[in-house]
C-alpha positions as CSV (number, residue, x, y, z in Angstrom):
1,X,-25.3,-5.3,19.7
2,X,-23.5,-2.3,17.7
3,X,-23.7,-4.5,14.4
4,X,-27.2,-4.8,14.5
5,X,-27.8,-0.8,15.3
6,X,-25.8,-0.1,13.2
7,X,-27.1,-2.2,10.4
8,X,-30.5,-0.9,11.0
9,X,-29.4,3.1,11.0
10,X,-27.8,2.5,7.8
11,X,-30.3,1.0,6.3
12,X,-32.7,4.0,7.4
13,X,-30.4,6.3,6.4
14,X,-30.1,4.5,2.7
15,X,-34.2,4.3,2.9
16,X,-34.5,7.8,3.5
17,X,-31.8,8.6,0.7
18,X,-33.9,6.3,-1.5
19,X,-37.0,8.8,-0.3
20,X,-35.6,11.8,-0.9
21,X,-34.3,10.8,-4.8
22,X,-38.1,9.7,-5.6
23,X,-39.1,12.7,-4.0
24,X,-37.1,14.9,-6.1
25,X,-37.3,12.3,-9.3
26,X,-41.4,12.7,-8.9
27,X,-41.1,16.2,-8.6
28,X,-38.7,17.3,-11.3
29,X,-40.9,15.0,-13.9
30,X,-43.7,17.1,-12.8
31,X,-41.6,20.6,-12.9
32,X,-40.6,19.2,-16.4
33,X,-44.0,18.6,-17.7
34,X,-45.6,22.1,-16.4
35,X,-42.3,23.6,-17.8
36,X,-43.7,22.1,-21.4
37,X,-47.2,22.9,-21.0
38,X,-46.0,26.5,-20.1
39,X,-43.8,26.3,-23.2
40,X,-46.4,25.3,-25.4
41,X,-49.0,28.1,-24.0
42,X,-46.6,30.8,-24.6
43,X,-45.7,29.6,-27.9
44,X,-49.2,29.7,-28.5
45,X,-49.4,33.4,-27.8
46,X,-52.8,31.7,-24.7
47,X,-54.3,35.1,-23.0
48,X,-52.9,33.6,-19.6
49,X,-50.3,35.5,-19.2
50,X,-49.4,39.1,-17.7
51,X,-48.0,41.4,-20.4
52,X,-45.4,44.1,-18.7
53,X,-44.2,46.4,-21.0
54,X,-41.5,48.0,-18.7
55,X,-39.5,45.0,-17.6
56,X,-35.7,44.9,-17.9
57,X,-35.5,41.1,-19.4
58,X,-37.7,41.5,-22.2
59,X,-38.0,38.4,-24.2
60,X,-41.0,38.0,-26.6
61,X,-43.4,35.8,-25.1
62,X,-42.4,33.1,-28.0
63,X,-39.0,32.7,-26.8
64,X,-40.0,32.8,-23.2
65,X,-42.0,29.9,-24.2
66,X,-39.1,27.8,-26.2
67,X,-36.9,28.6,-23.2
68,X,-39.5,26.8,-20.7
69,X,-40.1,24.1,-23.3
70,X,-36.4,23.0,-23.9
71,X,-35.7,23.0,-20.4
72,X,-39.4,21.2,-19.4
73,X,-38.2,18.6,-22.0
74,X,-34.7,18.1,-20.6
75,X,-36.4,18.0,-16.6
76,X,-38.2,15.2,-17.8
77,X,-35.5,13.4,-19.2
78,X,-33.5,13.6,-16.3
79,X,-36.1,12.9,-14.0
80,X,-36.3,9.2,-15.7
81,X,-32.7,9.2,-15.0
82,X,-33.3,9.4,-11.3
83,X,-35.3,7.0,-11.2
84,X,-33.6,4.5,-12.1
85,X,-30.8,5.8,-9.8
86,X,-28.2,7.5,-12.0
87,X,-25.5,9.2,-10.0
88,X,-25.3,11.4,-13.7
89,X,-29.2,12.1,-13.2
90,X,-28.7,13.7,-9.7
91,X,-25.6,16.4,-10.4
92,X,-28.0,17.3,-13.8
93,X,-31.0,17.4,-11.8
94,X,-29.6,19.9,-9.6
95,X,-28.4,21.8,-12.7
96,X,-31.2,21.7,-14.6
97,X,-33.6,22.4,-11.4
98,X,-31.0,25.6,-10.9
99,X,-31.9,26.8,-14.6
100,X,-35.7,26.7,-13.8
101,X,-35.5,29.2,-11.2
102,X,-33.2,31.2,-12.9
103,X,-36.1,30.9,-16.4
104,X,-38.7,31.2,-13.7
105,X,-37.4,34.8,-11.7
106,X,-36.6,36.4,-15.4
107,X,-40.1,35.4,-16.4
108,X,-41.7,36.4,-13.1
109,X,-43.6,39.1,-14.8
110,X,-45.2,37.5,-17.1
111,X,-46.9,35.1,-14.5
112,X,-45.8,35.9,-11.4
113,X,-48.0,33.5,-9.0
114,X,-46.9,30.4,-11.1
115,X,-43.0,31.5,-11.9
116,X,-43.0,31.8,-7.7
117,X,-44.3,27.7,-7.2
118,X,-41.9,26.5,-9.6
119,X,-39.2,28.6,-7.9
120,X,-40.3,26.7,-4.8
121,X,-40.5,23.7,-6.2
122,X,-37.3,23.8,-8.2
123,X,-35.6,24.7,-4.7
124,X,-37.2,21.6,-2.8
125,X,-35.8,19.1,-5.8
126,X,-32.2,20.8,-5.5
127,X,-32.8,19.9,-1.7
128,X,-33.9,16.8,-1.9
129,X,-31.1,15.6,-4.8
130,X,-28.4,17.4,-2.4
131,X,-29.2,15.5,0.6
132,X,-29.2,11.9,-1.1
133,X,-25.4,11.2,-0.1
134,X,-25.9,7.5,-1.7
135,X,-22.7,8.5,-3.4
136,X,-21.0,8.6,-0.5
137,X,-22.2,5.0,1.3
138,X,-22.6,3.2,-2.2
139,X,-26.5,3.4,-1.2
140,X,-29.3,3.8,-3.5
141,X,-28.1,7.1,-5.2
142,X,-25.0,5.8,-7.3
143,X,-26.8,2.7,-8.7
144,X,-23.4,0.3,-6.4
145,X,-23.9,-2.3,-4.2
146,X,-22.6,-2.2,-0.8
């Protein structure tokens, strides 16, 4: 009787890990590609966004804009990584997820309400890509077979 429970709980426990890394694939492509549309507005110099002339990380709006860009482009890249379950794609996603808050708290001035959702966001993927411990069970996050 323990085989089959315990059969069964790990394979919840490698569906839920299997959950959690399309969770946080889905939602880092998505943090990629409104990084890049953000990116391209700024470089665009749109009307959209706050201008604050006493803040203490001043960037012109342009570089703000190539920063978010880059780092949109490289979410999305990794996020195809994840799904496909690369055990690479889960230790950059965290990184990468890590850099968009840190782009998204120095830029909170210029639009506050959206730089707060992607903070959010960026902490839920770091969540969901830290509590896939497929690397650990040889489960769906390292790509192994059991």
């Amino acid at each position: 009787m323990t085989s089959t429970n315990s059969g069964h709980v790990s394979s919840a426990k490698q569906a839920w890990a299997g959950g959690l890394r399309m969770f946080a694939a889905v939602m880092l492509a998505l943090a990629g590609l409104l990084g890049i549309f953000r990116g391209i507005m700024a470089i665009a110099k749109d009307d959209v966004f706050v201008s604050t002339p006493n803040y203490v990380f001043q960037f012109d709006l342009t570089g703000w804009g190539w920063i978010h860009l880059c780092l949109g482009i490289v979410a999305l890249l990794v996020s195809f990584g994840l799904f496909g379950a690369a055990a690479w794609a889960r230790y950059t996603g965290v990184g990468i997820a890590a850099l968009v808050i840190i782009a998204n708290f120095l830029s909170l001035p210029y639009y506050p309400w959206w730089s707060v959702i992607m903070i959010a966001m960026s902490g839920f993927i770091i969540w969901a890509l830290c509590v896939d411990r497929g690397d650990a069970m040889g489960g769906p996050g390292t790509g192994r077979q059991s």
